[in-house]
C-alpha positions in Angstrom: 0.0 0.0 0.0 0.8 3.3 -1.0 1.8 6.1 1.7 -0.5 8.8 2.2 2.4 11.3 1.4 3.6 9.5 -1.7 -0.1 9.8 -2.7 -0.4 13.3 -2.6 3.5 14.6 -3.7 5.0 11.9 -5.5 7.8 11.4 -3.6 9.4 10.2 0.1 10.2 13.2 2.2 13.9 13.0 3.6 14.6 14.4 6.8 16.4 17.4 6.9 17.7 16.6 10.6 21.7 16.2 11.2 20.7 14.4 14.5 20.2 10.5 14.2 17.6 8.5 15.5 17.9 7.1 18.5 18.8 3.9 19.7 16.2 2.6 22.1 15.0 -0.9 23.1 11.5 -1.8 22.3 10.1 -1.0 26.0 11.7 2.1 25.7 11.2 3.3 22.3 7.0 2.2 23.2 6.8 4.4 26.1 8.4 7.6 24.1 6.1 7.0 21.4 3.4 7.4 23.9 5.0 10.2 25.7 5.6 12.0 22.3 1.4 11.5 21.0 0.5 12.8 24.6 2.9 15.7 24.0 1.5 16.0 20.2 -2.0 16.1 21.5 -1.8 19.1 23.8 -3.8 22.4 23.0 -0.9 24.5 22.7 0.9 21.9 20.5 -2.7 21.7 18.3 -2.9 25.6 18.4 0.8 26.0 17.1 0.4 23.5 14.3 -2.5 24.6 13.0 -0.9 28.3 12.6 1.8 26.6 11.3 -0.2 24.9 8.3 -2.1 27.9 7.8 0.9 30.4 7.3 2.5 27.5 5.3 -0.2 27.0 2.9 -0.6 31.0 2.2 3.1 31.2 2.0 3.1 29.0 -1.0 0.1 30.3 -2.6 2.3 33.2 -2.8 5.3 31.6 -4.2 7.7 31.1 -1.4 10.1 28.5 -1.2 10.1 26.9 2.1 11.5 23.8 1.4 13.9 23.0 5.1 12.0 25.4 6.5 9.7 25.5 9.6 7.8 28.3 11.1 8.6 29.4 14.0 6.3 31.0 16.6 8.5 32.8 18.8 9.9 34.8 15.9 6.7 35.1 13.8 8.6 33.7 10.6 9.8 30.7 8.4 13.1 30.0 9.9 15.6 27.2 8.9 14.8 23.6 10.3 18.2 24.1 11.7 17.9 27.2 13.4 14.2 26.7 14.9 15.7 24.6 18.0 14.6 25.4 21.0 15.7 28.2 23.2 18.2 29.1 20.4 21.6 27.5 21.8 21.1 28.1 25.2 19.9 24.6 25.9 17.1 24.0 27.8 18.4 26.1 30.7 16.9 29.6 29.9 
């Protein structure tokens, strides 16, 4: 079967992360998947993607090219993948 993405563009998107993935046993890897959908499933996580994808859309309506781009909601723009990390090299210390 088909993926939904290859469906609609065609082709497999390739991640544009330098990080790998990580190497977790199966008990471990379950209980991040878990931790990451409750995470995905917050409000504020709903609200933000939802901006995201309407800002993206209208963006390329207009012709922009965003491609390794994200938006990011702290700066109120389409930032590099790279640089949209959070608290901006500080670490999660702020």
């Amino acid at each position: 079967m088909m993926s939904r993405r290859k469906r609609m563009h065609g082709k497999k998107r390739r991640s544009c992360s330098p990080l790998k993935k990580q190497s977790l046993s199966p008990t471990a890897a379950k209980a991040k998947a878990q931790r990451d959908l409750a995470y995905a499933k917050t409000d504020d996580r709903k609200k933000k993607k939802a901006e995201n994808q309407r800002l993206r859309r209208a963006a390329l309506k207009k012709g922009a090219d965003l491609s390794g781009k994200d938006y990011d909601h702290t700066k109120g723009k389409f930032v590099s993948v790279r640089a949209n990390r959070g608290e901006y090299g500080k670490g999660t210390r702020t």
